[in-house]
PyMOL Python script that loads the backbone (N, CA, C, O; Angstrom):
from pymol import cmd

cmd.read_pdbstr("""\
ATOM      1  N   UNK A   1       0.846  -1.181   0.000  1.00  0.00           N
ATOM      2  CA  UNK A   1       0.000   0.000   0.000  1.00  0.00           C
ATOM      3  C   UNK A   1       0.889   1.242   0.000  1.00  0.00           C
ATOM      4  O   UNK A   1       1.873   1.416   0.719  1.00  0.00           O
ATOM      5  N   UNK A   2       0.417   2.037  -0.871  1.00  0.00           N
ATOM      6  CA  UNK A   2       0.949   3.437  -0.931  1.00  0.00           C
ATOM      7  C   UNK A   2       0.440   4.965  -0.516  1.00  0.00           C
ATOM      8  O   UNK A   2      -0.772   5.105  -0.685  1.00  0.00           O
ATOM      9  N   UNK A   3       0.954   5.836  -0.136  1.00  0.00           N
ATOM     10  CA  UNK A   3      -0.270   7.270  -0.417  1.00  0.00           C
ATOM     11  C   UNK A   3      -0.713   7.327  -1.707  1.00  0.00           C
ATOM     12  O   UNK A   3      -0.136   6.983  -2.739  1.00  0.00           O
ATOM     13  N   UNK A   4      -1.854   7.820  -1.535  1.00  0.00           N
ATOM     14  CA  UNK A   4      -2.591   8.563  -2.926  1.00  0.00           C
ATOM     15  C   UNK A   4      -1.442   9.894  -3.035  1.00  0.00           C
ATOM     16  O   UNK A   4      -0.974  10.663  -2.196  1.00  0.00           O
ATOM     17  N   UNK A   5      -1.200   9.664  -5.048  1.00  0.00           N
ATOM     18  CA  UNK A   5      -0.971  10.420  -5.632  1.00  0.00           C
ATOM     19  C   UNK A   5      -1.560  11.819  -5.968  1.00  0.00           C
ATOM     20  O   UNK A   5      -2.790  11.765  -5.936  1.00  0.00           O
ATOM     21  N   UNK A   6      -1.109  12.995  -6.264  1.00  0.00           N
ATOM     22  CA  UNK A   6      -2.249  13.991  -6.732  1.00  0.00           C
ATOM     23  C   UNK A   6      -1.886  14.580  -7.931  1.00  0.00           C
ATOM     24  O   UNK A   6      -0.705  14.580  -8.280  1.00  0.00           O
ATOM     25  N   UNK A   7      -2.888  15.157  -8.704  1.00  0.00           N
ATOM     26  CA  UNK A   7      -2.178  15.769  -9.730  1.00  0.00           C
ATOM     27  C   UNK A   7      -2.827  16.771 -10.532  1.00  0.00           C
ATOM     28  O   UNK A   7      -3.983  16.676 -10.119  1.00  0.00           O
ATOM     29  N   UNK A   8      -2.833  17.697 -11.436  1.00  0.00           N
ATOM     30  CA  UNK A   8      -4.034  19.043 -12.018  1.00  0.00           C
ATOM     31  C   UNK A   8      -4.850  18.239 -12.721  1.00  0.00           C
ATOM     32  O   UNK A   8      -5.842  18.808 -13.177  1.00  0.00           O
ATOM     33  N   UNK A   9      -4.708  16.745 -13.019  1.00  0.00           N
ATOM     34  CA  UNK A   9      -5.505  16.074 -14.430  1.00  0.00           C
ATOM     35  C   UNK A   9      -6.116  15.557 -13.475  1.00  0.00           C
ATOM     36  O   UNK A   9      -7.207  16.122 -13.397  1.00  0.00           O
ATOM     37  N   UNK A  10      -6.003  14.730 -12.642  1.00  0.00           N
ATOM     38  CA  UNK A  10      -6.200  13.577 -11.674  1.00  0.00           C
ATOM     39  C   UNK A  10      -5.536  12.262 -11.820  1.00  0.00           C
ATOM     40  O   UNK A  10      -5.155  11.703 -12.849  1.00  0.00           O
ATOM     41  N   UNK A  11      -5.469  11.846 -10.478  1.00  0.00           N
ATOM     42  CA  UNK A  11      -4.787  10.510 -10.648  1.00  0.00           C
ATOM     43  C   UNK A  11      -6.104   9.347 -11.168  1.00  0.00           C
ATOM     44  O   UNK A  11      -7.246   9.463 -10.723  1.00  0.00           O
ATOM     45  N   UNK A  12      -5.684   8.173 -12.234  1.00  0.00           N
ATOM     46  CA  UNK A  12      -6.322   7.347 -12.373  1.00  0.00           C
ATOM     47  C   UNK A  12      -5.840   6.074 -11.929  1.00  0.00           C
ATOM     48  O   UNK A  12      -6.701   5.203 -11.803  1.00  0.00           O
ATOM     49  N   UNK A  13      -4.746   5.797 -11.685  1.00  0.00           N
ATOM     50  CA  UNK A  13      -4.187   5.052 -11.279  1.00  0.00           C
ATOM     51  C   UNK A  13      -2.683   4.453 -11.125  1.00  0.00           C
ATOM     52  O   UNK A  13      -1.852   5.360 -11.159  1.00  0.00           O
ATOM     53  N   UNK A  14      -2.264   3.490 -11.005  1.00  0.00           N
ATOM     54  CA  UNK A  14      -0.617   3.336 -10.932  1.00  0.00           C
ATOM     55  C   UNK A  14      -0.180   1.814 -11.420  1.00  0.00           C
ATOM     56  O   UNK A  14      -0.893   0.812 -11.352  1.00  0.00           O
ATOM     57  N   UNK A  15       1.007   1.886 -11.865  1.00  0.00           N
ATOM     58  CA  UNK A  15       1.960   1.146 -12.418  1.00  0.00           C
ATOM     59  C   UNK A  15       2.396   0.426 -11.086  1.00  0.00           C
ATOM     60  O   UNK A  15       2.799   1.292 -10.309  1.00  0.00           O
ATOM     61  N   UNK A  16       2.464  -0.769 -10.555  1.00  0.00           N
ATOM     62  CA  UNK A  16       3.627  -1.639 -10.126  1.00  0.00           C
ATOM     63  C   UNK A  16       4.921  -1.867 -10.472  1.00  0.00           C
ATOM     64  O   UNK A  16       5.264  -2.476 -11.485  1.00  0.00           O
ATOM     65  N   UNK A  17       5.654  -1.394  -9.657  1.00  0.00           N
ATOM     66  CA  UNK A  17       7.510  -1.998 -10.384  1.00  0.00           C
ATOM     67  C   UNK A  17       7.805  -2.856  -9.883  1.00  0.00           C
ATOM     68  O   UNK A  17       7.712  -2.496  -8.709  1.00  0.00           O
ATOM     69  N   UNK A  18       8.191  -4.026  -9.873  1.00  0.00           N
ATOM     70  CA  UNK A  18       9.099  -5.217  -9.362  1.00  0.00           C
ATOM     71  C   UNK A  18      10.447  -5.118  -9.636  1.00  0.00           C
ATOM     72  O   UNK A  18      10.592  -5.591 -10.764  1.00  0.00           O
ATOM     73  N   UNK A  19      11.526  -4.748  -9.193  1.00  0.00           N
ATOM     74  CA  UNK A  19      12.671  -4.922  -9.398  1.00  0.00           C
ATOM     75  C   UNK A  19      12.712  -4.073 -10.930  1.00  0.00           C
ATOM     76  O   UNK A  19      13.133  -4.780 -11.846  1.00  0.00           O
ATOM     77  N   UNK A  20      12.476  -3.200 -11.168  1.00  0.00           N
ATOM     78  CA  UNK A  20      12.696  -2.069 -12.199  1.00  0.00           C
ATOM     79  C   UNK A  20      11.294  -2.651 -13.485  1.00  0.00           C
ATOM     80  O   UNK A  20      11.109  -2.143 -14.591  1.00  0.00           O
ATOM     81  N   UNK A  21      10.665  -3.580 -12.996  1.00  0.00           N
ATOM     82  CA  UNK A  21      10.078  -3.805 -14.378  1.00  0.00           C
ATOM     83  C   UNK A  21       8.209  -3.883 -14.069  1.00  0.00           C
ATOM     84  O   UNK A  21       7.780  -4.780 -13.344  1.00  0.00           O
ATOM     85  N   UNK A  22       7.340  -2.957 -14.641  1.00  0.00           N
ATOM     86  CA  UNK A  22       5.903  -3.087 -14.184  1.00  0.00           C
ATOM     87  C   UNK A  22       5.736  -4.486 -14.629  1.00  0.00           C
ATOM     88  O   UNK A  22       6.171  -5.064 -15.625  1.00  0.00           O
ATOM     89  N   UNK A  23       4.640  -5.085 -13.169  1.00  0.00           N
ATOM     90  CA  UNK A  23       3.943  -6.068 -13.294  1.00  0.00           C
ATOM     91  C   UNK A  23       2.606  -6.153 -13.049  1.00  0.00           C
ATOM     92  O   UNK A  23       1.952  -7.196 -13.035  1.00  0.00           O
ATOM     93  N   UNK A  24       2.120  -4.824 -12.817  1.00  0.00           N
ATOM     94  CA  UNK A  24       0.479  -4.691 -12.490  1.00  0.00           C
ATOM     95  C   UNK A  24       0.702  -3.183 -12.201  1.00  0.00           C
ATOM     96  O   UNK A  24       1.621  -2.375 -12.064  1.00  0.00           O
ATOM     97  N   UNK A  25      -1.460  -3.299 -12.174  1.00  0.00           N
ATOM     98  CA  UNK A  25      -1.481  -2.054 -12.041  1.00  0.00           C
ATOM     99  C   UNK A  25      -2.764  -2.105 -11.141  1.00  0.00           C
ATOM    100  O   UNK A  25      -3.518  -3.073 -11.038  1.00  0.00           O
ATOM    101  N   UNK A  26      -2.876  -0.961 -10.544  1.00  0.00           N
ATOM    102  CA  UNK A  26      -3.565  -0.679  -9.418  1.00  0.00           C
ATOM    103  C   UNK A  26      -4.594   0.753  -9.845  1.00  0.00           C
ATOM    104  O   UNK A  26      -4.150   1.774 -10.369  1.00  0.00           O
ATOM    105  N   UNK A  27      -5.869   0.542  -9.516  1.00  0.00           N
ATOM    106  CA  UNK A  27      -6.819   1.581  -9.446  1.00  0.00           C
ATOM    107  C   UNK A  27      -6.624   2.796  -8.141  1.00  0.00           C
ATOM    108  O   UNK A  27      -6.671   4.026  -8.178  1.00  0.00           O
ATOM    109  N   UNK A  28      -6.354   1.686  -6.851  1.00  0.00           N
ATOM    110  CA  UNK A  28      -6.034   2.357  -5.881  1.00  0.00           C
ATOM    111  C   UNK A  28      -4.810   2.267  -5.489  1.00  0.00           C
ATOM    112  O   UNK A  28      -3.888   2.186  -6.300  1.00  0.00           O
ATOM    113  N   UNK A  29      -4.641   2.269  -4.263  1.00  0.00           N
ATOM    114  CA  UNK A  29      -3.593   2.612  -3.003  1.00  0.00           C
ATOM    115  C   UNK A  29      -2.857   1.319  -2.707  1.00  0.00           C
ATOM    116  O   UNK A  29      -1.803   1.197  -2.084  1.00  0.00           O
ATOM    117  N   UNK A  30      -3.600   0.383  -3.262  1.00  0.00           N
ATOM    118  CA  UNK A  30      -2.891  -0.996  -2.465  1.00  0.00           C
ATOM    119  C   UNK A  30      -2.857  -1.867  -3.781  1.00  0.00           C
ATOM    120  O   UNK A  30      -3.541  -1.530  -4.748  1.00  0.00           O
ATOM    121  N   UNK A  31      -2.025  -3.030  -3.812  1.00  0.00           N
ATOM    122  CA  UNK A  31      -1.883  -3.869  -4.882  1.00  0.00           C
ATOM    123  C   UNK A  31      -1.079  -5.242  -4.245  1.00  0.00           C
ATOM    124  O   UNK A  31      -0.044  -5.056  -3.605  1.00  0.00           O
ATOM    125  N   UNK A  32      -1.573  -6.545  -4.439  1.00  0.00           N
ATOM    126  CA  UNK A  32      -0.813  -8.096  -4.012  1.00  0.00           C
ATOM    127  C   UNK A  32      -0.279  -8.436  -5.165  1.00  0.00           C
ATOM    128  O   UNK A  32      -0.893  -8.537  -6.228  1.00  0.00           O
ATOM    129  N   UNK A  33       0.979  -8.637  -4.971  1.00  0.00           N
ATOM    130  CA  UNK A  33       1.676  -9.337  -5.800  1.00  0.00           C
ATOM    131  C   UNK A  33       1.324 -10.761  -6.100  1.00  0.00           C
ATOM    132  O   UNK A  33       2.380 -11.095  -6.638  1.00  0.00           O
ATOM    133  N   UNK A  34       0.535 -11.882  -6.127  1.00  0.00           N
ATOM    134  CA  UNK A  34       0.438 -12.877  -6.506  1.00  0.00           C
ATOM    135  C   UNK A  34       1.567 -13.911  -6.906  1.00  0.00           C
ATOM    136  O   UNK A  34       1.396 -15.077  -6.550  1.00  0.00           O
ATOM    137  N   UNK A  35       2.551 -13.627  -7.518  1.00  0.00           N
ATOM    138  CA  UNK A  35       3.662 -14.510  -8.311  1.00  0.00           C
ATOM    139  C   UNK A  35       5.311 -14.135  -7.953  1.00  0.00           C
ATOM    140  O   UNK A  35       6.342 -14.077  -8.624  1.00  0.00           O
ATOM    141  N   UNK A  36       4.953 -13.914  -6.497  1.00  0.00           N
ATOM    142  CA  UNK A  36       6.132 -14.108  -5.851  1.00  0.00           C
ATOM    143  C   UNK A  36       7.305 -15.557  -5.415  1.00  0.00           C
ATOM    144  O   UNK A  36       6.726 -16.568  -5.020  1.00  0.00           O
ATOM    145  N   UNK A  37       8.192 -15.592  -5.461  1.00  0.00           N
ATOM    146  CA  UNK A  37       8.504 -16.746  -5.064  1.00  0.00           C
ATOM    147  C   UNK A  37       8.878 -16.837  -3.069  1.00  0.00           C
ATOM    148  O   UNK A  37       8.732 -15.829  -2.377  1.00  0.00           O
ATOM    149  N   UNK A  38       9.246 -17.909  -2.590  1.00  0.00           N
ATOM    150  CA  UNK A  38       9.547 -18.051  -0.846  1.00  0.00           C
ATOM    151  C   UNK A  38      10.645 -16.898  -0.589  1.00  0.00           C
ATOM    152  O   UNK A  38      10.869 -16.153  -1.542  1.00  0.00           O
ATOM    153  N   UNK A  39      11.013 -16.786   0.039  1.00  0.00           N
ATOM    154  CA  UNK A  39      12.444 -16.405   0.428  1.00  0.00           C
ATOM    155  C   UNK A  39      13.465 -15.450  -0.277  1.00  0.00           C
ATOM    156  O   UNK A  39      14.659 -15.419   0.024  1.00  0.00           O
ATOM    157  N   UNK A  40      12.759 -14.508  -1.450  1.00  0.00           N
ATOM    158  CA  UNK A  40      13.089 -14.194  -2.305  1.00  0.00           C
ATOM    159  C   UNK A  40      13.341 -12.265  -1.996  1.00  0.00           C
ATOM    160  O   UNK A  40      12.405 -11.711  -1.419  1.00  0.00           O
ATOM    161  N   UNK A  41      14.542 -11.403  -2.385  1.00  0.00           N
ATOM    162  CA  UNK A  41      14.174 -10.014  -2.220  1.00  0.00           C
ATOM    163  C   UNK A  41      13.234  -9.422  -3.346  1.00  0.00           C
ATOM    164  O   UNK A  41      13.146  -9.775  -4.522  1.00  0.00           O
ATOM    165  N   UNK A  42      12.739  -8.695  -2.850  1.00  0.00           N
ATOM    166  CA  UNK A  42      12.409  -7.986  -4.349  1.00  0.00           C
ATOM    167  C   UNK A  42      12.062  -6.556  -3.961  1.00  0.00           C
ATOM    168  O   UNK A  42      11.721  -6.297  -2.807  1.00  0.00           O
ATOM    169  N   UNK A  43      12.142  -5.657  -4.873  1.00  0.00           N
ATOM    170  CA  UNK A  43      12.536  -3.897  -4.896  1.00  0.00           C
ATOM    171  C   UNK A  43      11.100  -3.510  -5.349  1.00  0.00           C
ATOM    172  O   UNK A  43      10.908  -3.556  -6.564  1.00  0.00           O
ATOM    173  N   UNK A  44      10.031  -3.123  -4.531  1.00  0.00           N
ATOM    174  CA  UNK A  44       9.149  -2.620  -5.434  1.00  0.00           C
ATOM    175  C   UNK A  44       9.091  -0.753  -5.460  1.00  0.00           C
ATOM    176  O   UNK A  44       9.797  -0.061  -4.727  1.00  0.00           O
ATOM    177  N   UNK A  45       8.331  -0.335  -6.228  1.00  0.00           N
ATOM    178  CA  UNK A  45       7.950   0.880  -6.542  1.00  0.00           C
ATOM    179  C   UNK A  45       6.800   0.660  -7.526  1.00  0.00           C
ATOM    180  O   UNK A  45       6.406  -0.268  -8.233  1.00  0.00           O
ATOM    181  N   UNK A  46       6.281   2.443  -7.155  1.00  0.00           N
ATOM    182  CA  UNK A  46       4.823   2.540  -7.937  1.00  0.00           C
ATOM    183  C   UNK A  46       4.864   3.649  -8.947  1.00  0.00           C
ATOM    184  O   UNK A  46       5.268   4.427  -8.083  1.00  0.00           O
ATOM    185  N   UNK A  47       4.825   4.114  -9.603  1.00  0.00           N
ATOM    186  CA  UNK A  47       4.485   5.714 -10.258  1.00  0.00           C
ATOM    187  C   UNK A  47       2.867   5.608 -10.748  1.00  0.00           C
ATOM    188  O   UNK A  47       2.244   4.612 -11.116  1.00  0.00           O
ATOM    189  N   UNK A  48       2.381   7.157 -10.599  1.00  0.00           N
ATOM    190  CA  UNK A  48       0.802   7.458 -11.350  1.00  0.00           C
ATOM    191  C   UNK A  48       0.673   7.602 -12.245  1.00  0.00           C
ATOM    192  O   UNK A  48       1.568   8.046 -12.965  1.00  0.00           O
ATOM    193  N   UNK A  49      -0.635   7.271 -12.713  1.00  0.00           N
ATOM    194  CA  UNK A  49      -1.031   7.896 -14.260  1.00  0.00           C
ATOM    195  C   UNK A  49      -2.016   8.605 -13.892  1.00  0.00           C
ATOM    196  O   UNK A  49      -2.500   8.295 -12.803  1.00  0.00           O
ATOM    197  N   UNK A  50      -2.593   9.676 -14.582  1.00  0.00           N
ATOM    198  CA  UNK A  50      -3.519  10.717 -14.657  1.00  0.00           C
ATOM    199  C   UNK A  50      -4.325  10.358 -16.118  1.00  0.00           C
ATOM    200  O   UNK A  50      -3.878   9.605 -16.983  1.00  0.00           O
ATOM    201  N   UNK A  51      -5.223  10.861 -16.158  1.00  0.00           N
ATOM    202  CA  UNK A  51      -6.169  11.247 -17.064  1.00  0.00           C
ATOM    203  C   UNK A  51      -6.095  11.714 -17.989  1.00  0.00           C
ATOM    204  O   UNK A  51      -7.095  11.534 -18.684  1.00  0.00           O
ATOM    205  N   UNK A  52      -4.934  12.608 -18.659  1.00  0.00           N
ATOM    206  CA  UNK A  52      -4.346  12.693 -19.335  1.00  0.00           C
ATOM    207  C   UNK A  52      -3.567  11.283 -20.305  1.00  0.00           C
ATOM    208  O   UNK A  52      -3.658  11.110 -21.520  1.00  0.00           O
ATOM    209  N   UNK A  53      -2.999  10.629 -19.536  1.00  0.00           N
ATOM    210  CA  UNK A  53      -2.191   9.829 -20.369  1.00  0.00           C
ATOM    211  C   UNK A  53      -1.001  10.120 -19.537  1.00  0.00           C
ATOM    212  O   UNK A  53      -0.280   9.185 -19.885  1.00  0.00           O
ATOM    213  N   UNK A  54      -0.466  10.644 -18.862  1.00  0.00           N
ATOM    214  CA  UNK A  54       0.285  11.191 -18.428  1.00  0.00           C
ATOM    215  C   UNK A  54       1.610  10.442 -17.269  1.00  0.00           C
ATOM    216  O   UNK A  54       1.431  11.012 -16.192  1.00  0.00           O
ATOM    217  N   UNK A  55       2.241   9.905 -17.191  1.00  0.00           N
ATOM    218  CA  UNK A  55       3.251   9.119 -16.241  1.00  0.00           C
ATOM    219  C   UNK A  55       3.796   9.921 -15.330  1.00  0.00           C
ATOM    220  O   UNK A  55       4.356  10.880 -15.863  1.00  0.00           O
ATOM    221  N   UNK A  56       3.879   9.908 -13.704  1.00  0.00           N
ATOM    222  CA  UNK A  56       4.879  10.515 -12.755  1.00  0.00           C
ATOM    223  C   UNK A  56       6.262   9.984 -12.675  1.00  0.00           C
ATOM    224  O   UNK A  56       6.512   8.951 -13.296  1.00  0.00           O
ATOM    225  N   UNK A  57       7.080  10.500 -12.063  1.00  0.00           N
ATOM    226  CA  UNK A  57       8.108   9.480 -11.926  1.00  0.00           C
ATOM    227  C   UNK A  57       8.215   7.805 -10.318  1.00  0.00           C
ATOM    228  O   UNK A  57       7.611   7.591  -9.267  1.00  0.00           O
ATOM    229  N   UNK A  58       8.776   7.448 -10.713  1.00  0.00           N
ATOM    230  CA  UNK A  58       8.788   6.332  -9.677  1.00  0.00           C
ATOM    231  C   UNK A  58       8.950   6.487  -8.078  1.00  0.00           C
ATOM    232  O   UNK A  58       9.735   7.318  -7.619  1.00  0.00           O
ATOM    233  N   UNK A  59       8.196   5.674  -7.276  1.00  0.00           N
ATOM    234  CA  UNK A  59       8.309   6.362  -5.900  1.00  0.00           C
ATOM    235  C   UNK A  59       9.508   5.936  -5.458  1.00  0.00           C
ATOM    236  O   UNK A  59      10.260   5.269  -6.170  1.00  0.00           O
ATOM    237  N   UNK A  60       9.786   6.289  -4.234  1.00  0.00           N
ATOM    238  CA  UNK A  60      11.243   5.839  -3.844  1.00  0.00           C
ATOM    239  C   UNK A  60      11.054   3.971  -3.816  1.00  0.00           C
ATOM    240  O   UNK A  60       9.912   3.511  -3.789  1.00  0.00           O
ATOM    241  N   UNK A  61      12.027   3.219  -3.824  1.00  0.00           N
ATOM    242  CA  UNK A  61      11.890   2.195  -3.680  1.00  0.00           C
ATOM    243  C   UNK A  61      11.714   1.251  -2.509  1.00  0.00           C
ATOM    244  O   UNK A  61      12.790   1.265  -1.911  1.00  0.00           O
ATOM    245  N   UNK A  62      10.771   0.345  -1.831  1.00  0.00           N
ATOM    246  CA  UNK A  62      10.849  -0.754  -1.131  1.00  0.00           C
ATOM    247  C   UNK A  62      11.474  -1.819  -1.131  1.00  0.00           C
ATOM    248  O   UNK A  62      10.893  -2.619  -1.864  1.00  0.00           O
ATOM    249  N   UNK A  63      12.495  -2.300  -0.614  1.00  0.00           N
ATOM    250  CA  UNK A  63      12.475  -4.068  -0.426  1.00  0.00           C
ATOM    251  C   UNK A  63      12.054  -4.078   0.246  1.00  0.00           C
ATOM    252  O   UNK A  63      11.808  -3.251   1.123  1.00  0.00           O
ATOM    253  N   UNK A  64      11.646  -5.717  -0.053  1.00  0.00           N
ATOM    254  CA  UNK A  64      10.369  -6.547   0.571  1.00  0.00           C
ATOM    255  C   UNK A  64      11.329  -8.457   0.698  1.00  0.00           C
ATOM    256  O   UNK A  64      12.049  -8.840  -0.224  1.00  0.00           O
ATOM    257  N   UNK A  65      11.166  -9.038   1.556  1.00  0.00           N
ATOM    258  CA  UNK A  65      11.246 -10.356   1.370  1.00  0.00           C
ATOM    259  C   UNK A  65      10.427 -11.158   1.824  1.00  0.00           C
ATOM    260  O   UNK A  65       9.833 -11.054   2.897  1.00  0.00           O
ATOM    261  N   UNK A  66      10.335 -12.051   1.002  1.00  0.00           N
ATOM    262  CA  UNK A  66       8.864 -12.474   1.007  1.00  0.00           C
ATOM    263  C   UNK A  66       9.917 -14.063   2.209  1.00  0.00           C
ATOM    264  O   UNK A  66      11.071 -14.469   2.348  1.00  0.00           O
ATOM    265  N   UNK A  67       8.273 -14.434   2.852  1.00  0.00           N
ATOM    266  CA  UNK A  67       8.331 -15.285   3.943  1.00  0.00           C
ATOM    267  C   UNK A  67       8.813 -16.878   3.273  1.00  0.00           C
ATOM    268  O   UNK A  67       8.288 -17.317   2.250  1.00  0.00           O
ATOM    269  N   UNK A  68       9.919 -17.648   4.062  1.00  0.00           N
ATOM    270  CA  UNK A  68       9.622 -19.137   3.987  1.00  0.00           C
ATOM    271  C   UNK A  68       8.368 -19.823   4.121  1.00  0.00           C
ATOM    272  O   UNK A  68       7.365 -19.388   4.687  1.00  0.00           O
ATOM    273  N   UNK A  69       8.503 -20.889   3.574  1.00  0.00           N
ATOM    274  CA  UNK A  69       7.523 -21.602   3.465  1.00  0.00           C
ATOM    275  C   UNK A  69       7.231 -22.300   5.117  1.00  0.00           C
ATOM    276  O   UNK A  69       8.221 -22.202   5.843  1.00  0.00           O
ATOM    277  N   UNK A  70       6.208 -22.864   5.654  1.00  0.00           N
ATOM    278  CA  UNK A  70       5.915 -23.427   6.980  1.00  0.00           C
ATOM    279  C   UNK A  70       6.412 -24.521   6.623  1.00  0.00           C
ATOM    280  O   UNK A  70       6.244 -24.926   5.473  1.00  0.00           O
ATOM    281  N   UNK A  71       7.138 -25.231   7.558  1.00  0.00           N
ATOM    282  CA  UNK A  71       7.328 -26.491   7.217  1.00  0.00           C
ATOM    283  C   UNK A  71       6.116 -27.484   7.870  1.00  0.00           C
ATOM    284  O   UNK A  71       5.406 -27.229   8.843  1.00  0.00           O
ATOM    285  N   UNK A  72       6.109 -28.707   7.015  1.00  0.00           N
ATOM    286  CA  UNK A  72       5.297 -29.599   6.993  1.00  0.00           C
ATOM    287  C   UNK A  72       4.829 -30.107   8.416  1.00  0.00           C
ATOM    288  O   UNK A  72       5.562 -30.943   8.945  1.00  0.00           O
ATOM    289  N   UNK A  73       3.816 -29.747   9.028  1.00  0.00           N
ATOM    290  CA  UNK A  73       2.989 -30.174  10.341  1.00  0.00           C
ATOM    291  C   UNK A  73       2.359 -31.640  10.749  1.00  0.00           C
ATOM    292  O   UNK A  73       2.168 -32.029  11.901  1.00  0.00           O
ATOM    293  N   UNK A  74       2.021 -32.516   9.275  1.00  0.00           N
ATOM    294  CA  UNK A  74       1.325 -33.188   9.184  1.00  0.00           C
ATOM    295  C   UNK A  74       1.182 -34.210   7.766  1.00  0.00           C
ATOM    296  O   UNK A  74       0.284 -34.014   6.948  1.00  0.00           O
ATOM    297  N   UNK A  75       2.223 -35.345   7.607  1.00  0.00           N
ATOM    298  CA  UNK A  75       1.900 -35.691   6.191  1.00  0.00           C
ATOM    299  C   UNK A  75       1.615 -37.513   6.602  1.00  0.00           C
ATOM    300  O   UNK A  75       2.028 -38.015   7.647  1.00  0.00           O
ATOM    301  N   UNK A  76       1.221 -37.901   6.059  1.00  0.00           N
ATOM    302  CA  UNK A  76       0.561 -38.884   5.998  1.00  0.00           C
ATOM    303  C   UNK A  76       0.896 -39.886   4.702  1.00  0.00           C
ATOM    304  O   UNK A  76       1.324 -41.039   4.772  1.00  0.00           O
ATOM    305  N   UNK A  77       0.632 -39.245   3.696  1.00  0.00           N
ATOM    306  CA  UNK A  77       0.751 -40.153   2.194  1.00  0.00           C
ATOM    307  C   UNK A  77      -0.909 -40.368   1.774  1.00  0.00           C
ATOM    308  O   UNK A  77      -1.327 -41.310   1.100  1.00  0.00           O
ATOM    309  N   UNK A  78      -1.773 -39.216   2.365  1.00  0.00           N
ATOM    310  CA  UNK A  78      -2.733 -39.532   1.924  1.00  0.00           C
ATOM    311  C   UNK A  78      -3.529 -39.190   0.529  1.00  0.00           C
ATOM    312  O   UNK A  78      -4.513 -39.585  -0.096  1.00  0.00           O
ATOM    313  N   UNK A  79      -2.246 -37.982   0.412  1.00  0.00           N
ATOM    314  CA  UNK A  79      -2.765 -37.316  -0.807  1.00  0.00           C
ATOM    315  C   UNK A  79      -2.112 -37.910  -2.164  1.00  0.00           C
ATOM    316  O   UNK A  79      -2.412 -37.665  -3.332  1.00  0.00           O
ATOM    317  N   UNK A  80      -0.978 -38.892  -1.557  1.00  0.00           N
ATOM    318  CA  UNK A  80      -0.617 -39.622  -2.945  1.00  0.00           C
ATOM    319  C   UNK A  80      -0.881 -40.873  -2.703  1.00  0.00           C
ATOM    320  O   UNK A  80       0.059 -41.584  -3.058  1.00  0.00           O
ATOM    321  N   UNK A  81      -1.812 -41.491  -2.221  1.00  0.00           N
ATOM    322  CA  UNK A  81      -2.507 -42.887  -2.504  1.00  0.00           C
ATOM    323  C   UNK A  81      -1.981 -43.568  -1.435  1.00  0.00           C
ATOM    324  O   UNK A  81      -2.738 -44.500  -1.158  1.00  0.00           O
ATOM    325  N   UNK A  82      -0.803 -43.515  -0.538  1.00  0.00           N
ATOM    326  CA  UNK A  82      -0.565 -44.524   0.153  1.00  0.00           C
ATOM    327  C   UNK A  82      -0.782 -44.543   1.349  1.00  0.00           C
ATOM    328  O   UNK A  82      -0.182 -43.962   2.254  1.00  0.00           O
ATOM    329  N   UNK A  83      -1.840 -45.363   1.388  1.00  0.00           N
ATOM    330  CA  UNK A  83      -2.526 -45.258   3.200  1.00  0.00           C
ATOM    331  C   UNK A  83      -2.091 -46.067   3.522  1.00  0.00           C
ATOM    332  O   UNK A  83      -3.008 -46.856   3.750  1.00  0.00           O
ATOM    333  N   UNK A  84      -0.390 -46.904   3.934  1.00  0.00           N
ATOM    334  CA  UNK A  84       0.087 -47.815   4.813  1.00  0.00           C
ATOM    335  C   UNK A  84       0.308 -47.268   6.498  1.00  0.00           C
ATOM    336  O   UNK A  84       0.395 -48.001   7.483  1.00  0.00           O
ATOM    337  N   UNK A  85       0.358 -45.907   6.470  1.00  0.00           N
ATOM    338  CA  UNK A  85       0.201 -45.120   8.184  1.00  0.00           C
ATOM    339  C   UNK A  85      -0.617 -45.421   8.342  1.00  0.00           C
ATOM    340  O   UNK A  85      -0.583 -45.900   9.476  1.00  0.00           O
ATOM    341  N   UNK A  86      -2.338 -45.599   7.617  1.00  0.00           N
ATOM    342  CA  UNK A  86      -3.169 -45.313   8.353  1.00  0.00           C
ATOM    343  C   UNK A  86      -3.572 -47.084   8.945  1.00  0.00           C
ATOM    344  O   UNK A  86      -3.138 -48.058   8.331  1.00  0.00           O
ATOM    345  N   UNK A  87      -4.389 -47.207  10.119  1.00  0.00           N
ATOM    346  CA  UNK A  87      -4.602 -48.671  10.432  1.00  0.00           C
ATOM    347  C   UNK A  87      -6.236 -48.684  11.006  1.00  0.00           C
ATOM    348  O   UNK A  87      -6.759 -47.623  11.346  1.00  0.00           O
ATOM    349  N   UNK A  88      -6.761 -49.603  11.056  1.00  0.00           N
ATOM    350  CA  UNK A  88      -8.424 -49.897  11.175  1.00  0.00           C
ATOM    351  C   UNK A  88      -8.402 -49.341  13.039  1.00  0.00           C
ATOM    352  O   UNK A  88      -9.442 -49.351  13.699  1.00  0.00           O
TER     353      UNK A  88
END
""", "prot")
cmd.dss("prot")
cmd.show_as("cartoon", "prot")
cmd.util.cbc("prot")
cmd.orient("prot")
């Protein structure tokens, strides 16, 4: 999530940067990355567009690292066919 942009045209919305390169775009203030990988850095930034057509420049930049995975709590073999754990 970011501040709202302002501008004489109006803001319509914003560009996502991932590591220098847009990967979405946002109507508002906030945007999920979806196609992140575990354990990974990554640099984001946003810039606006206006109503015009018009591009701002890029906000200052974030890193972000995204979380490890949980390790396994509970496996069984049930989800690949082999129910020899389980017993009557």
């Amino acid at each position: 999530a970011w501040t709202a942009a302002s501008d004489n045209v109006g803001v319509v919305g914003y560009d996502v940067l991932r590591d220098g390169t847009a990967v979405g775009t946002a109507s508002g203030t906030s945007w999920t990355d979806q196609t992140v990988s575990a354990g990974t850095l990554y640099r984001y930034a946003v810039r606006a567009k206006d109503a015009a057509g018009n591009v701002g420049p890029e906000s200052a930049p974030l890193d972000v690292t995204t979380a490890e995975p949980s390790p396994i709590l509970f496996e069984d073999g049930f989800e690949s066919g082999d129910l020899r754990a389980w017993t009557g």
